[in-house]
N, C-alpha and C positions, 0 to 999 in steps of 0.2 A: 265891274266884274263882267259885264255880259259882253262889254266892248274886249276887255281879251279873249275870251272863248271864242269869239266873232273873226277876231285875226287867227288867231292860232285852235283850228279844230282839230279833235280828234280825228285818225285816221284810224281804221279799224281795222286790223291786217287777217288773213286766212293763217290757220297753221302752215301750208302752204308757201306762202309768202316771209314766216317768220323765219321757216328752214331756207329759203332760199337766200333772205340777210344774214341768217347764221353761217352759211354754205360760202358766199361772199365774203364776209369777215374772216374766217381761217382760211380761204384763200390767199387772201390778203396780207392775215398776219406771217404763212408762209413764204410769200414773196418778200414780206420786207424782212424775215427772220436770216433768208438765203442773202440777199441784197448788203444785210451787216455784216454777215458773215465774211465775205467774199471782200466785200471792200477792207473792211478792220485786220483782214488779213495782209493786204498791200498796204495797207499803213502802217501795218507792224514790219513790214519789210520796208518800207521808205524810211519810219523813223531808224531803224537799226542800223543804214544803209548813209544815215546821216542826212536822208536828202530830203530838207525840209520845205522846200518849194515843193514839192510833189505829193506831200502830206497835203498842203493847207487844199491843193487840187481835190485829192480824194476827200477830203473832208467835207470842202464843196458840193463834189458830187455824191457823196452821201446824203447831204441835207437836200439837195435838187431831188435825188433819185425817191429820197423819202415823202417828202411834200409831193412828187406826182402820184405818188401810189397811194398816199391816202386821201389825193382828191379824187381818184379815180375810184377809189372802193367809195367813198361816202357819194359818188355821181350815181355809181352801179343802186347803191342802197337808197337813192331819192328818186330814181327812174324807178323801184317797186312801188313805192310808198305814193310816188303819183298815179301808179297805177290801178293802187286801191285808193286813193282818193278819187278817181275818172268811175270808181264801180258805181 
């Protein structure tokens, strides 16, 4: 047991810090909310449109679009959390 605590400490956040991953995370979830939206919109127009090569495209680039942005929010959210770990 002491060998996990040992790898994996507690980081002890400020309120401070917990509003600014809160603050981060609805950002975030606003980016990818606009990002579905906007795309699922041209897919509903490519499938209607028949034009199925250009769906599996936005489909693609939905899944890319999605995976950068919530590496980017969980990067944003581990840049605080090392930074209360460095306190």
């Amino acid at each position: 047991m002491e060998r996990l605590g040992a790898s994996d400490p507690q980081v002890k956040l400020t309120d401070e810090q917990r509003a600014e991953i809160a603050e981060i995370e609805n950002r975030f979830k606003a980016k990818i909310a606009e990002r579905e939206v906007f795309l699922k919109g041209l897919m509903d127009q490519a499938r209607a449109a028949g034009n199925y090569g250009e769906l599996q495209e936005l489909q693609a680039q939905l899944a890319r679009d999605l995976s950068t942005l919530n590496n980017d929010r969980d990067a944003a959210k581990e840049r605080i959390r090392a930074s209360a770990a460095g306190q």
